[in-house]
N, C-alpha and C positions, 0 to 999 in steps of 0.2 A: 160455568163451574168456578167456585172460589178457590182460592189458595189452601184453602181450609175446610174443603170437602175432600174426604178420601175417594179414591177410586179403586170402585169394583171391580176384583181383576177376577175371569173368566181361567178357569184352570185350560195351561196348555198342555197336551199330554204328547205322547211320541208320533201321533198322527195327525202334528199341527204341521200346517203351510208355510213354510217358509224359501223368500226370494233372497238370493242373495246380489249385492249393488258390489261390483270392483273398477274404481275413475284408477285410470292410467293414463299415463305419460311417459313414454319413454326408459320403461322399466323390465326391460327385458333379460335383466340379467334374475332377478324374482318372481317375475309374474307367472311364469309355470308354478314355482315351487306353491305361490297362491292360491290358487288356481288347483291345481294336485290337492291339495290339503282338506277345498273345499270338496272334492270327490270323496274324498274317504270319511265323508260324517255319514253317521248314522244316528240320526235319520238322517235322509239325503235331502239336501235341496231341490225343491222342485223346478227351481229354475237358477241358472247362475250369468247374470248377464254382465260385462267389462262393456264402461263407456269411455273411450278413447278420447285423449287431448291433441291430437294430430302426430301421435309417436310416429318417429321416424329411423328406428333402431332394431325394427323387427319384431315388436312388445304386439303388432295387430295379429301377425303370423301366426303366433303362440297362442293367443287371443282363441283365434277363429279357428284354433285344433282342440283347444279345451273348455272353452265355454259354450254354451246355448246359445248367447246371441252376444255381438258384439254391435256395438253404434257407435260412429265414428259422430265426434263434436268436437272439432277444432277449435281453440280460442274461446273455448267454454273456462267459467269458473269452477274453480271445484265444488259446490254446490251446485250450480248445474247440472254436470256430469252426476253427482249424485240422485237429484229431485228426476232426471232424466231415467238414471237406471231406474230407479224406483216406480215412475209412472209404467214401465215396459214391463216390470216382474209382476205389478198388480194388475194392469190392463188383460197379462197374456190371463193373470189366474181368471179370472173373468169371463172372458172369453171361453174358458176352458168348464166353466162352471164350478171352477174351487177359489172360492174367494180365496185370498191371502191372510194370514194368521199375522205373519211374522217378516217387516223387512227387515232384513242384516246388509251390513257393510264393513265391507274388509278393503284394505288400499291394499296393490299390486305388491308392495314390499313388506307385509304384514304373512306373516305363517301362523293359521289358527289348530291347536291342540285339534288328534281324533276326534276329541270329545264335546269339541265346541260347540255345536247347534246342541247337542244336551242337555251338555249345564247352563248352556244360555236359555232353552227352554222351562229346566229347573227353578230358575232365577225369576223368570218371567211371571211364573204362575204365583207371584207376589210382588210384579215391579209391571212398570210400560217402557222402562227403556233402562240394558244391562249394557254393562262394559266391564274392562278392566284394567291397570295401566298391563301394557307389555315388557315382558322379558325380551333381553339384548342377546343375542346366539353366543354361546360359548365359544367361538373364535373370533367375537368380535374384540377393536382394539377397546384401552381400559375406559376411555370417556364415554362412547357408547355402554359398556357396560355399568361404570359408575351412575351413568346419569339413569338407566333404567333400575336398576337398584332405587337411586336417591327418591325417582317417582313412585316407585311402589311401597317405598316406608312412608314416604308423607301422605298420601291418601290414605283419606278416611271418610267416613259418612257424610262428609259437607262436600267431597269432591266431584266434580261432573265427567261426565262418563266423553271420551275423545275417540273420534271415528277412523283411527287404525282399527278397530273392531269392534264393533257393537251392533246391538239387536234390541228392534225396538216395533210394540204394536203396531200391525199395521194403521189400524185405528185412530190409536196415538197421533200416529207421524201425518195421515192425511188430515185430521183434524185441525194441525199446527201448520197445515201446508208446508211442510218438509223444511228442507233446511231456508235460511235467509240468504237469496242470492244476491244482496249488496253486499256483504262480508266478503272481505278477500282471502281472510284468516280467521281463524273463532270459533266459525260456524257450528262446529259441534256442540261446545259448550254451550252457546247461545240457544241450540235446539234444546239440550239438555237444563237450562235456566229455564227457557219458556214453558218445559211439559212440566216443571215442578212446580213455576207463578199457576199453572191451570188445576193442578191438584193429584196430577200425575208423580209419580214414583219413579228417581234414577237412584240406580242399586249399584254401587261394585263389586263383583263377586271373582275372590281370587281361583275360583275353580272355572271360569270362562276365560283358559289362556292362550294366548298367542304369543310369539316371537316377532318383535317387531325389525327387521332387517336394514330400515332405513334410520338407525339413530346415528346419527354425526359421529365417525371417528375421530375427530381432531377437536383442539379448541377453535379455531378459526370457524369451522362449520358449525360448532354448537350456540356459537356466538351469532354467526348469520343467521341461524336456524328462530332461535330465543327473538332477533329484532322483528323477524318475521312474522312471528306471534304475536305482536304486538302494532301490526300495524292496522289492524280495524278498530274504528273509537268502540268504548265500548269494554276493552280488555281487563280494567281493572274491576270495574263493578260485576266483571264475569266469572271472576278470582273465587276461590274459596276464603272464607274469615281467617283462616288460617296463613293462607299465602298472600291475602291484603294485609296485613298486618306484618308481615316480614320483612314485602315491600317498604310500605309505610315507614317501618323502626331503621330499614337500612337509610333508605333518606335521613331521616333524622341524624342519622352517624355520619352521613356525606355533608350533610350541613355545617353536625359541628365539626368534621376535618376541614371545611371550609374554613370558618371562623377560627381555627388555631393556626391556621397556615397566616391566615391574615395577619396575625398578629407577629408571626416570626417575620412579615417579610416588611413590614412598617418599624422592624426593632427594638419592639417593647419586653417581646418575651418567647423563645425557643420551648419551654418546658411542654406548656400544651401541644405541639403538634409532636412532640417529642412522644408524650404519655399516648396520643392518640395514634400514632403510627404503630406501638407498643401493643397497645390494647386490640387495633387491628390486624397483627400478628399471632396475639395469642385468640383473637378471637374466631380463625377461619377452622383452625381444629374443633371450638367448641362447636362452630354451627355445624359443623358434621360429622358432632359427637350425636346430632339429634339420628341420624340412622345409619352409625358406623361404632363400632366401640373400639374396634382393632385403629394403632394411632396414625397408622400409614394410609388404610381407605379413611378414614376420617378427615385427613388433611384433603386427602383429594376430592371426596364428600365435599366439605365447605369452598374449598376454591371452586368446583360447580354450582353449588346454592351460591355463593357469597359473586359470580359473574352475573346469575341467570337474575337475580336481583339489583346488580347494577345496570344492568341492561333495559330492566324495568324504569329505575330510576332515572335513567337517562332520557327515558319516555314521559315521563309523569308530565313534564309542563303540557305537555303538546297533548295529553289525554285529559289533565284538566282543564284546558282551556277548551277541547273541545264539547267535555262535559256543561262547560258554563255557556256556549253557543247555544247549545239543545236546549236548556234550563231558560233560554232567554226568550226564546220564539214563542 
């Protein structure tokens, strides 16, 4: 199938199959409330299986009191753990004689709305694979909260759907043989680039929500969290046109603070880095003016966009170079 064949989607109605996939580690302080959340859809999952990363915090306990099956896989990738729960929800339907409609995957620290197998089935019956970005809980601290904000104003139709929640044909996903388990990080996006190159449909739909519980309270964590993203090659061309290009433009601003700095410190001339420290002051409010209009979340707005982007930047040689390895072979 071309990139440029649409796909036939098969209406799902309220008496579609759906397995749900939750990879843990260590997250016992959520994985009930997860877990709990995925009980109360209607329609109900037919099956809910947790594949465990060797928790050692009590998260298996909890596990093995609220799910259908748990499987313990130590020193697994989080794709693994994935492609693993996945294999066990479709094998059982199988087995059972009801094929599988619909695999979902929710992480342990993820809380999905009543309504969520609904409107994700809703979604379905004109997509092969739904998501949506997640809301931050109302007592979360403001970074968490700002940054889940920041993600759900910048997504838009070119954005790939991220597997704190999402729900994807079963179809789809064995056809693509599930996620990529050389990816350390990514992976979702990656699943979610590849069903679109096959002619597959990734949808975001802000009525399939969830509360995502694991967004970094501080900058220190948002900052480890953001390198982390970025350490499977791969990361940029996985970017939305939109957030390639922000990258891209901040670089260019780093370059030329470079080259004014240069000049103030060989004593030709103060003015440019001068203007440009100026422009880089007045410029964190504007970038997040793009989804903040009050001037207090705004500033804090762009000091999130304007890290999560140098953070990138600081990445780029080592992802172009290894873009140019791949290009050479």
């Amino acid at each position: 199938m071309s990139a440029d064949t649409p796909t036939e989607h098969q209406p799902l109605g309220g008496g579609a199959r759906v397995g749900v996939v939750v990879p843990c580690r260590d997250e016992v302080a959520t994985i009930a409330t997860a877990l709990r959340a995925l009980r109360r859809q209607r329609p109900a999952p037919m099956r809910v299986v947790v594949v465990d990363n060797g928790s050692t915090d009590g998260s298996l306990e909890v596990a093995r009191e609220l799910a259908d099956e748990v499987v313990e896989l130590p020193g697994a990738s989080i794709s693994a753990l994935r492609n693993t729960g996945a294999r066990a929800v479709i094998e059982h339907a199988r087995a059972a004689g009801d094929p599988l409609d619909v695999v979902a995957f929710v992480d342990a620290d993820t809380e999905v709305a009543d309504d969520w197998t609904a409107a994700g089935l809703r979604a379905l019956s004109s997509a092969d694979l739904v998501g949506s970005r997640s809301q931050a809980a109302a007592d979360a601290p403001w970074v968490a909260r700002q940054w889940a904000h920041v993600e759900d104003a910048l997504a838009h139709s070119g954005s790939l759907a991220w597997s704190q929640h999402l729900l994807v044909r079963a179809e789809a996903f064995e056809r693509l043989g599930g996620f990529r388990e050389d990816l350390p990080t990514g992976e979702d996006a990656d699943l979610s680039a590849r069903l679109r190159e096959s002619g597959g449909t990734v949808v975001l739909d802000p009525d399939v929500r969830a509360v995502h519980h694991g967004f970094p309270g501080d900058l220190a964590g948002f900052l480890r969290r953001e390198r982390w993203h970025t350490r499977a090659p791969g990361w940029l061309a996985r970017m939305s046109p939109k957030s390639r290009l922000l990258v891209l433009a901040t670089g260019g601003w780093v370059v030329a603070g470079g080259a004014a700095a240069g000049l103030a410190v060989v004593g030709r001339t103060r003015t440019p880095l001068l203007a440009w420290l100026l422009a880089s002051a007045a410029g964190v409010p504007a970038l997040g003016s793009l989804t903040s209009r009050r001037p207090v979340a705004a500033a804090q707005d762009g000091v999130l966009v304007g890290l999560w982007a140098l953070v990138r930047v600081a990445r780029l040689p080592r992802e172009l170079a290894a873009r140019g390895q791949e290009a050479s072979r």
